[in-house]
C-alpha positions in Angstrom: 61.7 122.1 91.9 58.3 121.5 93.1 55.3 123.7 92.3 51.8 123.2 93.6 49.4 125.1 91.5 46.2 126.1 93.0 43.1 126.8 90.5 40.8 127.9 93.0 43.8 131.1 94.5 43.4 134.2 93.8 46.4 134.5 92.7 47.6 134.2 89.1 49.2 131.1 88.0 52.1 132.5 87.1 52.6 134.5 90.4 52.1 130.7 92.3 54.8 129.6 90.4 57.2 132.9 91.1 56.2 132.6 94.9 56.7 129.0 95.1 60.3 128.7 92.7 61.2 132.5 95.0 60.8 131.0 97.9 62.7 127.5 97.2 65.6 129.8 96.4 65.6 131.8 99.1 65.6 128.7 101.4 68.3 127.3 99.8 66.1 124.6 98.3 67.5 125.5 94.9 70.9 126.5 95.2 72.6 128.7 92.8 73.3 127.1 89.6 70.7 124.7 89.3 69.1 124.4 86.0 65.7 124.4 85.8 63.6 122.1 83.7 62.6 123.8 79.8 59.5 125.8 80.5 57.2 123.7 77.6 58.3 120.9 80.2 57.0 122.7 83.5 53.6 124.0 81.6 53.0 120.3 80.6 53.7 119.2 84.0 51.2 121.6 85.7 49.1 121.7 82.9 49.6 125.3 82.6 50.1 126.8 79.4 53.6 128.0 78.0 53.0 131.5 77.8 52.0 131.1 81.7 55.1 129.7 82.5 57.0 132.1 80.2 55.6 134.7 82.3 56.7 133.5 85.8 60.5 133.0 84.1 60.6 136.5 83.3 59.1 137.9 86.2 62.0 135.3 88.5 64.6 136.6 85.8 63.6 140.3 86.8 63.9 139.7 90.5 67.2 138.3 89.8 66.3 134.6 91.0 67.4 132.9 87.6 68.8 134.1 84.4 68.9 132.3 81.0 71.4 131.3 78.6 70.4 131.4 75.2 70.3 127.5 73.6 71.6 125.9 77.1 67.9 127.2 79.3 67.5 128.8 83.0 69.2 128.5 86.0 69.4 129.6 89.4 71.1 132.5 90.1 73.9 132.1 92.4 73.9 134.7 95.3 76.1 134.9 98.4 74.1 134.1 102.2 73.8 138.0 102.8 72.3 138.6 99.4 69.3 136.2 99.7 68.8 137.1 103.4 68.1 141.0 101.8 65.7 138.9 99.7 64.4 136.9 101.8 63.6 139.8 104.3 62.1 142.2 101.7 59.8 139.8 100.5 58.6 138.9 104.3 58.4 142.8 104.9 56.5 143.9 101.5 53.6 140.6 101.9 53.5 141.8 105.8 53.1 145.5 105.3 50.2 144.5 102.8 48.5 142.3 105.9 49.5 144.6 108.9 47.0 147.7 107.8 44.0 144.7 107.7 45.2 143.8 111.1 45.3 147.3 112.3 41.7 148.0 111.1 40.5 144.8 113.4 42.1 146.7 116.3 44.8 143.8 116.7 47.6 145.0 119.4 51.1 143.9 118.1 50.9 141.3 121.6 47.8 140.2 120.0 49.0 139.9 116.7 52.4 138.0 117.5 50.4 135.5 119.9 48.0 134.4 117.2 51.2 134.3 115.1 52.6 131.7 117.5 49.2 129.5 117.8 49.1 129.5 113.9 52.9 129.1 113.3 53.2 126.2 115.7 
């Protein structure tokens, strides 16, 4: 598990920690089973605090990443290839759809828009 927290995003802290831990799963990074270290552990080691990293559990627990055992902690869920590639593309579809209507208001052609995805990509 490796999380990278940025205090100058936009983004939440928790939510960088649910993007980064959603995205290690869905790569197969973190296969199913995997136990992930205790959260008081993970808020000491970003220097985050526990309610933080309580937060980001929940929300992975909700999107069916992990799922805790009471007394033994949180693990990965196991899910078969076709299951995280459902994932994997709803999550690529919901943050593009969010982008595509800025791209569309700079008048960006989808030839345009899939080249300067290539320059940056590459």
């Amino acid at each position: 598990m490796d999380v990278v927290i940025s205090p100058s995003s936009d983004k939440p802290i928790y939510a960088q920690i649910v993007e980064q831990l959603s995205a290690q799963i869905l790569s197969g990074e973190l296969p199913g089973g995997t136990a992930l270290p205790p959260i008081r552990s993970v808020a000491r080691q970003l220097e985050v605090s526990v309610i933080t990293v309580k937060k980001a559990w929940e929300e992975l627990e909700r999107g069916g990443f992990i799922y805790a055992i009471v007394g033994k902690g949180s693990f990965v869920a196991d899910h078969s290839i076709g299951v995280l590639e459902n994932k994997r593309e709803a999550q690529v579809i919901e943050r593009l759809a969010k982008d595509l209507s800025f791209y569309r208001q700079l008048g960006l052609t989808v030839d345009e828009l899939v080249e300067l995805v290539r320059k940056v990509y590459s």
